[in-house]
Structure formats: C-alpha cells, structure tokens
C-alpha positions in Angstrom: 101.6 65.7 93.7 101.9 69.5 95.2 104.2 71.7 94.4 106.3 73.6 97.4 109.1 76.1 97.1 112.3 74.8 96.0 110.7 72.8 93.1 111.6 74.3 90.0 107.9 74.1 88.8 106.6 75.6 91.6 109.2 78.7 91.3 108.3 79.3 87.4 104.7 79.7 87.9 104.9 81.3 91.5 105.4 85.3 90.4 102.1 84.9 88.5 100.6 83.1 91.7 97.5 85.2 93.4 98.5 83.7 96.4 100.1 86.1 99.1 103.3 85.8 98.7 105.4 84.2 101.7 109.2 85.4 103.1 109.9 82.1 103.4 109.7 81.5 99.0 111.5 84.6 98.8 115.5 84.6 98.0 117.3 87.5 100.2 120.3 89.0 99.0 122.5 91.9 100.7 124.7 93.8 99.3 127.9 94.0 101.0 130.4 95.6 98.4 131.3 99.1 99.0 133.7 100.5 99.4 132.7 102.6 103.3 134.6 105.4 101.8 132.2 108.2 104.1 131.7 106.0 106.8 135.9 105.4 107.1 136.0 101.4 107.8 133.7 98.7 106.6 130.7 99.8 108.1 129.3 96.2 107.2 131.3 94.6 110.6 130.9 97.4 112.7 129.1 96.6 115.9 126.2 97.9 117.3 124.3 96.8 120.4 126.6 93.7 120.3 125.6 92.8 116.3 127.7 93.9 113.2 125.6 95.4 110.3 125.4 93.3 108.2 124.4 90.4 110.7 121.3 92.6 111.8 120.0 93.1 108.3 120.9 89.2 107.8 118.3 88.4 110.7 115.9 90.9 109.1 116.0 88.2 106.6 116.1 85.2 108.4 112.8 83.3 107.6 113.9 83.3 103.7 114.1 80.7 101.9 118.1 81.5 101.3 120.4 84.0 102.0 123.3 85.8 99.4 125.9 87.8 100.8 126.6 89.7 96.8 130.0 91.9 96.8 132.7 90.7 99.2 133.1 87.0 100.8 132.5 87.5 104.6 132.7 84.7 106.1 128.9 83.8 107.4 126.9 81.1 108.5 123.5 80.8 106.7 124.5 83.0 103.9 126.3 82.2 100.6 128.4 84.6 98.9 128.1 85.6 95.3 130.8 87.5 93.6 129.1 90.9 91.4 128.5 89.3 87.6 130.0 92.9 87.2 132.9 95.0 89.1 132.0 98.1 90.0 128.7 98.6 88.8 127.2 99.8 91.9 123.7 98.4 93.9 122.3 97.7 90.4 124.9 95.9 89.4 124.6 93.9 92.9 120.8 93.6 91.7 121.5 91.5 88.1 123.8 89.2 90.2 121.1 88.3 93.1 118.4 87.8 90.3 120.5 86.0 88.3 121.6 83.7 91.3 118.2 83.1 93.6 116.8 80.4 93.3 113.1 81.5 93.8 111.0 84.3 91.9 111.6 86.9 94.1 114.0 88.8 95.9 114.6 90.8 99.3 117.3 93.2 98.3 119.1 95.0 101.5 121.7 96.9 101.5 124.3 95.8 104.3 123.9 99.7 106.0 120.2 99.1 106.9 120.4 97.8 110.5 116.7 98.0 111.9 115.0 96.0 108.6 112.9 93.7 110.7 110.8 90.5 109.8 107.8 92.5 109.8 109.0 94.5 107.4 109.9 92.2 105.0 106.5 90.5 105.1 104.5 94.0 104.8 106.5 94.1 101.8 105.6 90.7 100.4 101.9 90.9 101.3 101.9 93.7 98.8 103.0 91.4 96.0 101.5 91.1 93.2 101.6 90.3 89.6 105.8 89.9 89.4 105.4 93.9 90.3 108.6 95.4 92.4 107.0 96.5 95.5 108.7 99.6 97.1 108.8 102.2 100.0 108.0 105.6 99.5 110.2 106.6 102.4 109.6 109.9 104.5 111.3 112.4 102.4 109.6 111.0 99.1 111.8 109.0 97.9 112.1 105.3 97.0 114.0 103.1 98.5 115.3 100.5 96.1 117.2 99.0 98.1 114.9 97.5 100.9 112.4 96.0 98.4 111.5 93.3 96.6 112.0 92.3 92.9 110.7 89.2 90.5 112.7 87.6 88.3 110.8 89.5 85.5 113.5 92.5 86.5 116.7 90.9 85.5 116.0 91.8 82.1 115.6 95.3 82.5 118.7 95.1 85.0 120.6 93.8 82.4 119.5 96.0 79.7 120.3 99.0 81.8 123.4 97.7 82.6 124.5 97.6 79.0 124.0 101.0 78.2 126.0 102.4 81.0 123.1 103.3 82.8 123.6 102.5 86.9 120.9 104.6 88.4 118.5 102.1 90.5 115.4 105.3 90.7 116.0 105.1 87.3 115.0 101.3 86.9 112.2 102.0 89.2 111.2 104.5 86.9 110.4 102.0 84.0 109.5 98.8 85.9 106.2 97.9 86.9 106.1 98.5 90.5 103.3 98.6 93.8 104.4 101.5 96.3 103.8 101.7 99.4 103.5 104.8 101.7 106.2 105.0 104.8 103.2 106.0 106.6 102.1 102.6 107.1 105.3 100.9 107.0 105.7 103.4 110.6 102.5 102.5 111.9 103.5 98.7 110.8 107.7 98.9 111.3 108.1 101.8 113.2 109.8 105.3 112.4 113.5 103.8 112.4 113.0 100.9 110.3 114.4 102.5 107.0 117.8 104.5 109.1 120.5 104.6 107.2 124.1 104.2 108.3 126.5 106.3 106.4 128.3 107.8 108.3 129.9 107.9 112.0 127.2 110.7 113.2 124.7 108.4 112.0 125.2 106.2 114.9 125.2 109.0 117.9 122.9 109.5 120.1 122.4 106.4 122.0 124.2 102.6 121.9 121.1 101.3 119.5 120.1 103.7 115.9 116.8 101.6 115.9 115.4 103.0 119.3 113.2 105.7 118.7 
C-alpha cells in the first residue's frame, strides 16, 4: 500500500526523500505576533489592493498541505492558530512553535509583513530541497531572509537549543544549520523584483495602491 502525505510514515521518511519536494506536503506557518510598534496599528489587517496582509501572504501559501496562523488568534478560514510555545521570544521563537506543531517535515515560514510571497515562490523554494537542508534567499542587499524559507523538522532542535540559552537571533541559527541558498537573482527572474518587499512601515506602502507592482 503507498504511502501519501498525511500518513505518519510517509512524513518520517519524507525529509530524507530524493524526490522534489512538493508545496502541497509542506506545513505553512505565519507569524502574526508582533507587536506593529513602527508601523503604528496591526499591520497584519491592513488592507491593500482590497486584501489584508496577512490574507495575501496566506494565499501565497495556499496549495499547502495546512496552514498555522502562530502569535495571535485572528479569526481565519483555512488557517489554524497556534499560540507561541514561548511569549515573547521573537520570529525564532514563532519558528520552535510551527516545527513543533506541523504536521509534515517541512515548513513555509512567512512572516505576516511579506505581501507579494506568491506560489511560485514557494515552489522555487521547495524545488531546492534537499537532504532536510533549510533552503533560503540571499536577498538583494546580501542578506538572508529567514523568514520566507523553508525548514525540516531536523531544525527544531537547534531552535530549541538556541532558545535555551537566551539566544533569539534567527541569522544566527542560519549560521549553524545546514542550509541550500539561493541567489535573489533568480528568485527575480523566477518571482520578480518585489516578491521579498517588506512592510514596516507606512512609507513602505507609498507610491501606488499595490507594493508588489513594479
């Protein structure tokens, strides 16, 4: 009898799969628990182009297998909430509580402030997988972007571990895991150059009624 995703057997054995690994075996989790303080209101419901936030980077992540809201309870169709193992531990601590709650190998982490993720972004990322690696942007000033990638299960230790010590810095867990990178130039040539905007702030919405038009 085969295996398919959702069986537990099939979800030990899949991060050590050769297969190409598939959004739809892949647990998404955003994280949807700060606090807005420099953006002035909970930037997670505010609306653009007709959308909230947080429901754009939600359909980002739609073909996934499930879907965890992990910080605050919003209430959402197609997405269950998870409350942080840990208060106010930050995105890594948002991390340890999507690992330790998917129910597949791997996970699409997103931060709620990341409105032009698309589908096609999420499976350039996955068709990088391999090995139970973290696969992660470079982005266009050079620096990693731990927070639209994807992580095995394999990482919750190290979560936790770091966690422990005090130690909340996710570019320093990408430091020490084992990791594939990939360049933002391809992700633009796949994704296009708006696909990693950030939303911050106010001014990081001016200049036209959609951030993800180039």
């Amino acid at each position: 009898m085969g295996r398919t995703p959702g069986d537990p057997a099939f979800d030990m054995d899949r991060a050590d799969d050769d297969a190409p690994l598939r959004l739809e075996e892949v647990t998404a989790a955003v994280l949807c628990g700060g606090r807005s303080r420099r953006f002035g209101a909970d930037k997670a419901l505010h609306v653009v182009g007709g959308r909230t936030l947080l429901d754009r980077v939600l359909e980002s992540l739609a073909p996934a297998r499930e879907r965890l809201l992990v910080g605050k309870p919003y209430p959402l169709d197609g997405a269950r909430f998870v409350p942080d193992l840990r208060q106010d531990r930050g995105p890594l601590g948002g991390l340890e509580t999507a690992l330790a709650s998917a129910a597949g190998a791997w996970i699409a982490l997103a931060a709620c402030d990341l409105p032009c993720l698309t589908v096609e972004y999420w499976r350039l990322l996955c068709s990088h997988a391999r090995d139970g690696r973290a696969v992660v942007v470079r982005g266009p000033q050079g620096r990693l972007e731990p927070l639209a990638a994807l992580y095995p299960r394999a990482a919750l230790a190290e979560a936790r571990a770091r966690l422990d010590g005090g130690l909340l810095d996710m570019q320093g867990l990408l430091r020490v895991l084992p990791m594939v990178e990939i360049e933002g130039a391809e992700v633009e040539a796949r994704c296009g150059p708006t696909v990693l905007h950030n939303v911050n702030r106010p001014d990081d919405l001016r200049g036209g009624p959609d951030p993800c038009t180039p």
